[in-house]
N, C-alpha and C positions, 0 to 999 in steps of 0.2 A: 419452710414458708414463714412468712411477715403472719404472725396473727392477727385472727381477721374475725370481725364482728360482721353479717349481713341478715336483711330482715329478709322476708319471703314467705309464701304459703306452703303446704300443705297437702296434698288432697286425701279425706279421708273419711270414711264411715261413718257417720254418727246420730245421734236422734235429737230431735229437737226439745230444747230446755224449757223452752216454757216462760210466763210471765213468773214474776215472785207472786205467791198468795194475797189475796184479797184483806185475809184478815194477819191480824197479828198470830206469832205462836206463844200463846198462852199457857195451855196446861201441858205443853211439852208431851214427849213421848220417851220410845222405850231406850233406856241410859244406862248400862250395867253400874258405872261408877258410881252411879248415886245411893246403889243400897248393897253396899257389901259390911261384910265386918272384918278386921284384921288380927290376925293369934301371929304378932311378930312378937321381934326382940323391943327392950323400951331404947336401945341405941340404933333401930332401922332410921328411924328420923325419914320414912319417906312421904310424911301431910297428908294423908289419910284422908279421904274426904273433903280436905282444905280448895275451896274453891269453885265445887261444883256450881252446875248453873241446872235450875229445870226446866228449863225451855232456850230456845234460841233469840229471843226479842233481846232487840229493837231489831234484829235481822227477820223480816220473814223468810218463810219455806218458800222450795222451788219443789213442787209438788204436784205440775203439770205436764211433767217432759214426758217424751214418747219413746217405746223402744225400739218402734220402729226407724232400720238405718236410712239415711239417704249419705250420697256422695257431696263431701261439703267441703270448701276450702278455709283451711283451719292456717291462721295467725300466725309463724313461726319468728323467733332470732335465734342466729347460730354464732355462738363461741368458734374457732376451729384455730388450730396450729399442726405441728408435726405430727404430735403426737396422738390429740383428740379431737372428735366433733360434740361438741354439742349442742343438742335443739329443746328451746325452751316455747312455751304456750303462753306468750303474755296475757290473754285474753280468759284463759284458766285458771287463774291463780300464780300464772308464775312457774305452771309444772316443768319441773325440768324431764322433758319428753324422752330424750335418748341421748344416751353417750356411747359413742361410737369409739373403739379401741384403733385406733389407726393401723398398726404397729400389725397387726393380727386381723382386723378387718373383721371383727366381732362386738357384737352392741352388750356393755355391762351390765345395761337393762333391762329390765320385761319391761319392752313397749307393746301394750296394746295394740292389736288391728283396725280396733272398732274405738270411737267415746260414746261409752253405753252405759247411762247413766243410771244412777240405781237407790235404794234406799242405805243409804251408810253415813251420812253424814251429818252435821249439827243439823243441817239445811233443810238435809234430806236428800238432795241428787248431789253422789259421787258417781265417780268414773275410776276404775284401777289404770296403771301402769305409771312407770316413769317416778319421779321421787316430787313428795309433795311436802308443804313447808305450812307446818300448824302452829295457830302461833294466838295465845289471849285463853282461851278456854278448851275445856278438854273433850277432844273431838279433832273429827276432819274440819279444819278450818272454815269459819264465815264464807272465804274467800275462792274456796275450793274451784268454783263456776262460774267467777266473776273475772273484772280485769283491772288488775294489779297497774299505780302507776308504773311508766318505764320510762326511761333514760338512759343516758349514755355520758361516758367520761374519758377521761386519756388519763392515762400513766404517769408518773414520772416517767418510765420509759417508752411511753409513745403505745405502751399497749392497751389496745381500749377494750374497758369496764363498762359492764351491762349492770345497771340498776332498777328493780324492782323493791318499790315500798304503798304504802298504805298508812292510814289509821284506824286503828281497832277501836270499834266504840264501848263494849261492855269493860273493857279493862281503862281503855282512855291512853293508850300509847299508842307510839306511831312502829311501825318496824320497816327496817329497808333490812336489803341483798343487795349485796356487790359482788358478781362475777367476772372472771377472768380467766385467762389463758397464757402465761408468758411463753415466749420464742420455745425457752425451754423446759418450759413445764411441761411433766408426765401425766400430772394430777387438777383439775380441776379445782378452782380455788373457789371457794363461797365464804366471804366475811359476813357475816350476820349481825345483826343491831337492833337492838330493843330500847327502848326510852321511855320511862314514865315520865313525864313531866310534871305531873299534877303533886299534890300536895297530901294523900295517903297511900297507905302499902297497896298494894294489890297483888291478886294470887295471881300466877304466873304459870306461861304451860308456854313451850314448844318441842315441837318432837318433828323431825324429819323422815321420812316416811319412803323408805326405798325397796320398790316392787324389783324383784329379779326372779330371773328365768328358776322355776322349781326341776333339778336336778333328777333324775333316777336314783345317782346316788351323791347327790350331792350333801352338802357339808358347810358349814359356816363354824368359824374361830372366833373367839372369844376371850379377852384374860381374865377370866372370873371363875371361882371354881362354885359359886351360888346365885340362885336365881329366885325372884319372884314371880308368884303362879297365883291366877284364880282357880279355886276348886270348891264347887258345893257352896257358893255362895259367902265363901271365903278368900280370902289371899292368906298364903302362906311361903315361907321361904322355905327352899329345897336344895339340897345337893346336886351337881351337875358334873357330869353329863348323863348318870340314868337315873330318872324318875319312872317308878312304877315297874322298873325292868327292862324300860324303854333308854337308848341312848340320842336324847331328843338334840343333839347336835348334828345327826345324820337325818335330817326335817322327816323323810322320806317311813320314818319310821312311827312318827306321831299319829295314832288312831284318829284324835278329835283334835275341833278345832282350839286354839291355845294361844296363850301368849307366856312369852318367857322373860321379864325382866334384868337383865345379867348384873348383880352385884359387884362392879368394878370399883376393885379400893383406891382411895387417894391420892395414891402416888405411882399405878401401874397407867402404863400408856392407856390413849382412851382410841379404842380402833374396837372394829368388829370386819371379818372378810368370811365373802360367800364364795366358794368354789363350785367345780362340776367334777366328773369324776377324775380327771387327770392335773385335779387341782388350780384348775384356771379360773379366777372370777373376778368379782368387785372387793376393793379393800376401800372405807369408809375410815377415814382418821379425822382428829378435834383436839382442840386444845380443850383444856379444862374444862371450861365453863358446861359443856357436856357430857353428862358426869355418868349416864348412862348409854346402853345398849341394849335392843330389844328383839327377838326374833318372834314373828306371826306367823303361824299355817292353817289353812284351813282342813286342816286333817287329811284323813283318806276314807272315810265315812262316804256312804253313797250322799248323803248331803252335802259333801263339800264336793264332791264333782262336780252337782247340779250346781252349787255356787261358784265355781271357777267355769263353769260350762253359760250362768247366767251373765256373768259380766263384762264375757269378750265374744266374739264371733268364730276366730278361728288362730288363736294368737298361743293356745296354751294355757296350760297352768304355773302359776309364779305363787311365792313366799314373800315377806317383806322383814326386811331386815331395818332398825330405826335406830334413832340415836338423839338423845334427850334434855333436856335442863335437870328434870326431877329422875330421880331411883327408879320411878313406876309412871303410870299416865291415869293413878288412883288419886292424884294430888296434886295439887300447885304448890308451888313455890312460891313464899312470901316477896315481893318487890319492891324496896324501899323507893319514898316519893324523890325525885330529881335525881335519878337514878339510870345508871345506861347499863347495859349487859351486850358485852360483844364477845365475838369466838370468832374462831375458824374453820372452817370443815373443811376438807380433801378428796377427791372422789377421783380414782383412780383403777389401774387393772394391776392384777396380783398371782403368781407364778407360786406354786409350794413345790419345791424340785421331787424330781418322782421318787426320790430314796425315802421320805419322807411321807410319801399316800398312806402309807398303809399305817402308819403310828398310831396310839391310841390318842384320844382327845387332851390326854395331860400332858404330854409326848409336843402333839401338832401345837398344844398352846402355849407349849415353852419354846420351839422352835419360832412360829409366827411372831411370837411377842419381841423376842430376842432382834428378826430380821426389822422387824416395824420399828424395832427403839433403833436401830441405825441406819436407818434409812435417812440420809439428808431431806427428804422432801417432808417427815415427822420432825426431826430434828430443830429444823428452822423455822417450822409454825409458830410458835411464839416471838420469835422476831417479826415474822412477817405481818401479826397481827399488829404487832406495836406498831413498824414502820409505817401501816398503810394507817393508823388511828386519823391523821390530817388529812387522809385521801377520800376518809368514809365520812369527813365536816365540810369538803368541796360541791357545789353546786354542778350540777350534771343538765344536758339538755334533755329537754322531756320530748320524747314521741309518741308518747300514749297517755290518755288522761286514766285516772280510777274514779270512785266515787267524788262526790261533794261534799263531805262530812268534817275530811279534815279542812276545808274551806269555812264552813259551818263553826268549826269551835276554832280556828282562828276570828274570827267576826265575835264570839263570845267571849274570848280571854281579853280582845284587843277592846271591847266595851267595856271592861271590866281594869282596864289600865295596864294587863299586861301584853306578856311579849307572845310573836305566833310559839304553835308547837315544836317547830322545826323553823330554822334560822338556812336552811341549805336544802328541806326538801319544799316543792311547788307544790302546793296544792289549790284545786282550780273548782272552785263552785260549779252546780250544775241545776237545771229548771228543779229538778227533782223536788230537792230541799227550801224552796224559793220561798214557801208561806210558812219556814220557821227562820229565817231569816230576817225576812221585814219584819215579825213578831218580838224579836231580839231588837229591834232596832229602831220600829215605830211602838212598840206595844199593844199595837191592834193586828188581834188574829184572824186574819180570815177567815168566811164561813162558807168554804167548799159546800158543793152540788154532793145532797145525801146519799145520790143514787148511785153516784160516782165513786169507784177504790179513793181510798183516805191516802192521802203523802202521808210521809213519813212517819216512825212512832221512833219517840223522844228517853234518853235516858238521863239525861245532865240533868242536874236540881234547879239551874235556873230556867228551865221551863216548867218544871210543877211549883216553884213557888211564883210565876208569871201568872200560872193560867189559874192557879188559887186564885188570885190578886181579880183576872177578870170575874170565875164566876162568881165572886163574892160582890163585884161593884155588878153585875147587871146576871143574875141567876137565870132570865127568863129568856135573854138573846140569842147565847150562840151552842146550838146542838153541839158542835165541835172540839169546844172548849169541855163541855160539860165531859164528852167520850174521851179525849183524851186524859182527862184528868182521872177519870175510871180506871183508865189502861194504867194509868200511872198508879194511882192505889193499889189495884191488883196485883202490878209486880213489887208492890213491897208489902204484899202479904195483907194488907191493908182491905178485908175483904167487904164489911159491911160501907165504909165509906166507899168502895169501888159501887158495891150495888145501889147508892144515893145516888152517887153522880152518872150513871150509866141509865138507871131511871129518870134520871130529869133530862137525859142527852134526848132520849123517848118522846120524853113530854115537850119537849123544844121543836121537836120535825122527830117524826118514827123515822128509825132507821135502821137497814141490817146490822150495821155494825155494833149497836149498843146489845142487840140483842144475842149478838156473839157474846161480848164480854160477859153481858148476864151470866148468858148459860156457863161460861166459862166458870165466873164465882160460884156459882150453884154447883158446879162438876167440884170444885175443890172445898167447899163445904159442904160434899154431900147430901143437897138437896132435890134430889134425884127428879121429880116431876117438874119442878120448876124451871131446871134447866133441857128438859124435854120439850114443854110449853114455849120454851125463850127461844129456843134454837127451832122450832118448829116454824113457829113467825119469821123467823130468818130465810129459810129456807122457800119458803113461800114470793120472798122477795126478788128471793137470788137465783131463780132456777136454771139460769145459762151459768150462772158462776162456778167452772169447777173445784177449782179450789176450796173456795165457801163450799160447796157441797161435801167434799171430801170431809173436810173438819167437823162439818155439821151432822154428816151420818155417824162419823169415828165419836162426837158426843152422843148422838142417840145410842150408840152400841154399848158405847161406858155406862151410861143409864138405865141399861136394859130394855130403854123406848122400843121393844121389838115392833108391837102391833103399829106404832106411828112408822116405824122404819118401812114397813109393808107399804104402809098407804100412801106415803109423800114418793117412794121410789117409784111407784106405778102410777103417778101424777107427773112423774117425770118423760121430757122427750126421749124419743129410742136413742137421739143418739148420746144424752147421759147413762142412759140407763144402761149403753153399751161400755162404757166406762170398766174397769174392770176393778176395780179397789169398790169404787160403789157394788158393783152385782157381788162381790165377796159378801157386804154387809146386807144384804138383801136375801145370800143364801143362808147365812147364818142367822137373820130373821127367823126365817122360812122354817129353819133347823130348830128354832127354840119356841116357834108358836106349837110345833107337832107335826107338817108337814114333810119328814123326812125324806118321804123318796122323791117329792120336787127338787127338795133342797140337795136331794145326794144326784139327782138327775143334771140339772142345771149344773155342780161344781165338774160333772164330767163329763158333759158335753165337749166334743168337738178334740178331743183330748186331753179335755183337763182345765180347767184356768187355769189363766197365768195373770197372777196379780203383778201387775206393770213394778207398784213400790212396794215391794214387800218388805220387812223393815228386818235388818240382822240379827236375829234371836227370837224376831216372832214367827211363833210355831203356830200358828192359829190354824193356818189353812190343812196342815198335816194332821194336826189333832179333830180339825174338823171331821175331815177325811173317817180318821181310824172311829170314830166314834159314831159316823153314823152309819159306817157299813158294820157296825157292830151290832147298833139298832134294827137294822135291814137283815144280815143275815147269818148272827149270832155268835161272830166269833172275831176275832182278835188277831187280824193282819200287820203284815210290816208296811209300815204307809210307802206307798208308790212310787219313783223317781220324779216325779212331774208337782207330788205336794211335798216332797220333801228339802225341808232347809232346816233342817238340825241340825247343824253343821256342830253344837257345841256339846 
């Protein structure tokens, strides 16, 4: 068949996402990459630490979705030719949802049943399955639950190219995808492009991210004979394929949850394939520029059931196999200013002939390596990147808008005498951003309704030294200027100027939001009652606000605020107080003023809570658990299936 690009829905399972948060994410949550230490070699060279962010701002959190499913029709375009189908979620990030094996009439992918959103990402609501594309800082992309611009192009040979791109604001590049399928393509094309435009380095992160079906006895290939591993608050390099006794190339075998970094030298092919037990699966191939491979499992720990059991309906459990810029996802990558980075990727199906199952992992990775290095569809990936270079500088038509941002700092380069960000990608303003835009352009900001969610929060310097400029000519006028210039202190650490100007935002018109910020500088210079006081006032303000709420009890709990956490939660309507993250901090009050067997009664009601965002690593509710039926009735249980998420 003619490849064929069509758009179309859906129908399928999912809970509803929610507004973005009320307030900014300021004091961030829980980040394993932020506080590790490394015992490598001094020639790993994999940036350590280079790049972290503590929070997700200027993006807020989506931190109101529901788990409960309904039937919804969900956004799709399909790639499809002879050989593959595939279906992407422009409206999700760009997920490429499934690829379907023609040939064999077998999906490569672990596609979800359900999009069941969950606490795993920068954002906060992920969803598993299908292969997702991270890209600026390290994490599940900004974009994970958003929608990605889209477009569409033609070939030189008349084959048409599906484009999704965007601009990243914390890093300040733009990234597109270009997709394709030709006549006789076996494999799945993805050209990838990255662009700093701007005028210093910045750290750099993308990592692709591909859920597949988890095996019985399945197996993934590798050309690396070493690997990097967090262990004990560590990373370390390890020999592969057995760690600990373990042969963690057979997934199937890994106790806990893990991650495995594969050491791929310079000049061996850069692929990774996932098989099932008769050696069928996905083979993932790249040109260079992505220089790693990564395999994820959630173990076989009763915790990781409960986590492959919380994030789909009825679809299975899956592993994820990745593939990356950086050695590890513990570090960015330096990226020089006017500066592009492009590759290729390959997604395809992969046969390991039966004489061949049973060889050991040195055996199958001399074998797979050997077939991958002569395969023509490997082979001519560096041409094909070169050739298509002038097809990925083409103007594409747009069928879908993204945000307004890269609008926004085209309007700021071009006031500023230079050129947009992109010369070939569209990017189209939206109401959203509308009062920093006239800001940029009249110099008078306007002073939005107090009681009202705040637009947008700002990271470019020509808005903090804009909004300097105001409350320096007129300190007494605009509560807004004074808040955002807070916000803006805060995130550069800048903590006692953030609490002047967050204080005078107060003294201009009271408002929740100053009184977040507050608490926030109080949470991060340890002023423990002061940001109990500050967020308490808030609280008071905002009481339909979920969002605000959540943040605001998550800082009483950091503070210890138990006795106020008591009083404000039972001040609250039932149906907050039905909330289920809030009644966590409400049992765990309960838990630390002395009322234990309320608190142990309540976390087991009805079977259990089930904290809607429980967040990947936090073990709170489990330890809760074990500690107060230890209190209760003297001894020391394995925590239950229903609180457990240990997975690590």
């Amino acid at each position: 068949m003619i490849p064929t690009i069509q758009y179309g829905y859906q129908n399928i399972k999912r809970g509803k996402l929610g507004n973005e948060a009320s307030v900014p994410d300021l004091i961030g949550g829980l980040i394993l990459q932020n506080d590790l230490e490394f015992y490598l070699d001094e020639g790993d060279e994999i940036y350590g630490g280079y790049g972290t962010c503590v929070n997700s701002y200027p993006y807020r959190q989506f931190s109101s979705y529901s788990r409960k499913l309904e039937e919804s029709s969900v956004k799709t375009i399909v790639l499809e030719n002879n050989y593959l189908k595939a279906v992407f979620l422009p409206e999700l990030g760009g997920r490429l949802w499934s690829l379907w094996d023609k040939q064999r009439n077998r999906n490569l992918l672990y596609t979800n049943d359900v999009i069941r959103f969950s606490n795993l990402a920068i954002r906060n609501a992920w969803f598993s399955g299908g292969v997702e594309w991270n890209v600026g800082v390290i994490g599940h992309s900004p974009f994970t639950t958003t929608p990605l611009y889209t477009a569409v192009l033609e070939g030189d040979d008349g084959v048409p190219i599906l484009r999704m791109y965007e601009y990243e604001r914390i890093r300040g590049i733009t990234y597109q995808m270009d997709f394709w399928l030709g006549e006789k393509d076996a494999f799945l094309n993805a050209r990838m492009r990255i662009v700093n435009i701007g005028e210093e380095v910045v750290p750099m992160y993308w990592w692709s991210n591909i859920a597949v079906p988890e095996h019985e006895n399945g197996r993934i290939v590798v050309p690396a004979d070493q690997a990097y591993t967090f262990h004990e608050g560590g990373v370390y390099k390890v020999d592969i394929p057995v760690v600990d006794g373990v042969d963690i190339t057979k997934y199937n075998n890994i106790p806990a949850a893990v991650d495995y970094f594969f050491d791929i030298q310079k000049d061996d092919p850069k692929y990774i394939a996932h098989m099932d037990e008769k050696g069928y699966g996905l083979l993932h191939m790249s040109t260079s520029r992505l220089q790693s491979r990564k395999l994820f499992t959630w173990g076989s720990k009763q915790a990781a059931d409960h986590w492959q059991e919380f994030l789909t309906d009825d679809a299975g459990r899956y592993i994820e196999i990745q593939a990356g810029l950086g050695k590890t996802q513990y570090g960015c990558l330096p990226m020089e200013p006017n500066t592009s980075w492009e590759w290729l990727e390959r997604y395809g199906a992969f046969q390991l002939e039966e004489k061949d199952l049973e060889k050991s992992f040195e055996e199958a990775r001399e074998t797979v390596t050997k077939t991958v290095a002569s395969k023509p569809a490997f082979q001519e990936m560096g041409g094909v990147l070169s050739n298509t270079k002038d097809m990925a500088k083409q103007d594409a038509k747009l069928c879908q808008k993204g945000s307004g941002f890269g609008a926004l700092k085209n309007t700021e380069r071009n006031l500023q005498g230079k050129c947009n960000i992109s010369e070939h990608l569209e990017f189209h303003a939206s109401d959203e951003e509308q009062i920093w835009r006239a800001f940029l352009e009249t110099g008078v900001l306007e002073e939005p309704d107090s009681t009202l969610v705040p637009p947008p929060f700002m990271v470019d310097e020509v808005f903090f030294e804009k909004l300097k400029k105001i409350v320096e000519e007129n300190p007494q006028k605009n509560w807004y200027a004074h808040y955002q210039l807070g916000i803006f202190y805060f995130q550069k650490g800048e903590y006692l100027a953030a609490e002047q100007e967050l204080r005078q935002s107060n003294l201009t018109k009271e408002n929740a939001w100053a009184y977040h910020g507050l608490a926030s500088v109080y949470v991060m210079t340890e002023v423990w009652q002061k940001a109990i006081d500050s967020i308490t006032k808030g609280i008071r303000m905002r009481k339909k606000d979920m969002s605000y709420l959540k943040e605001a009890f998550r800082i009483l709990s950091i503070c210890e605020g138990y006795e106020k956490t008591l009083e404000l939660y039972q001040s609250l309507d039932e149906k907050e107080q039905n909330n289920s993250r809030l009644t966590f901090y409400y049992i765990f009050a309960l838990y630390k003023k002395g009322q234990v067997q309320k608190a142990y009664d309540l976390l087991c009601a009805d079977g259990g809570l089930v904290v809607e965002d429980i967040r990947e690593g936090e073990i709170g509710i489990g330890e809760l658990w074990r500690d107060m039926h230890k209190d209760l009735f003297g001894e020391i249980k394995e925590i239950p299936y229903q609180f457990d998420f240990t997975a690590i």
